[in-house]
N, C-alpha and C positions, 0 to 999 in steps of 0.2 A: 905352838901351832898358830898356822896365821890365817884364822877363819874372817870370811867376809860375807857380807848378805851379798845376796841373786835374788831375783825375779824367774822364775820358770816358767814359759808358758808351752803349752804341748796341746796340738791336734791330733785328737783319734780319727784313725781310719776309719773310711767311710762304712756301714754296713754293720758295725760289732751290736750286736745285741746290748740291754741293758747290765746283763750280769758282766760281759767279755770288761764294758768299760767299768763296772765296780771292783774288777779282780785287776787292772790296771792303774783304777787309783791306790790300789792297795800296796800292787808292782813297783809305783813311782817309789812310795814313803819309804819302803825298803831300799828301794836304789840308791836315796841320797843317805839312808843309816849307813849302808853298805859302803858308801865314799867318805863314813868319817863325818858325814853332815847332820843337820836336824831339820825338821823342815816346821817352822813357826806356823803358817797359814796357808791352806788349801782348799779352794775354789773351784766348783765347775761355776766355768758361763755359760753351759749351753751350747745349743747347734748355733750356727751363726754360717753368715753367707761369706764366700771367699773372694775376692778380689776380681780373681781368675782362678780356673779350672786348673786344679793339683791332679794327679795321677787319675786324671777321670771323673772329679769329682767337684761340684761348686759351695757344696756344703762341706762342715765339720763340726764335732763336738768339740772344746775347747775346756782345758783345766789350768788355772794357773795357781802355782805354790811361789811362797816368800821362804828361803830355803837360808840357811848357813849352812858355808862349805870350806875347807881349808882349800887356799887359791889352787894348790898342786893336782887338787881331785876335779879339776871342771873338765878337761877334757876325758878321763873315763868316766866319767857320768854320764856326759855328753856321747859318750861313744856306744854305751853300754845301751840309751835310751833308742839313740837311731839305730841299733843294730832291732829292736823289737818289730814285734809283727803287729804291734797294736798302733802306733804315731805314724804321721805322715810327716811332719814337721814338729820339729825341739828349738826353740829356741831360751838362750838362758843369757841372759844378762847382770853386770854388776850393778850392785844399787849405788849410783851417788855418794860420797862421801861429805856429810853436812863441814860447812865452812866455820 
């Protein structure tokens, strides 16, 4: 297997209640088992202001996970995540490789 660390970070749509976003962190940790992964570290940050205006909105609550994933599983993660009704935005990156 040729698992590598990711960084995840995911915005919740705007408007979910507090329970909507605790049944979504719950959703996440399943999603990366479900790809074969483990997820080391999971983090909310909070609402935070947006750059610019996403689907209507300037705000977001924001979660990020320190995730292990076999490299072949990142695009249905990735796919499985934006396919949900709870993110606005997924983004997932590799971590570094120390020299």
């Amino acid at each position: 297997m040729n698992d590598r660390k990711y960084t995840l970070t995911l915005a919740f749509k705007p408007g979910l209640s507090a329970e909507e976003i605790k049944k979504g962190q719950k959703d996440l940790k399943e999603a990366v088992e479900r790809n074969g992964g483990k997820v080391e570290t999971q983090d909310s940050l909070g609402v935070k202001n947006l750059a610019y205006q996403v689907a209507g909105s300037s705000q977001a609550s924001f979660e990020r996970l320190a995730i292990t994933l076999p490299a072949e599983a990142t695009s249905d993660l990735r796919g499985e995540l934006e396919k949900s009704n709870r993110f606005m935005r997924v983004l997932l990156t590799q971590e570094e490789k120390s020299r």
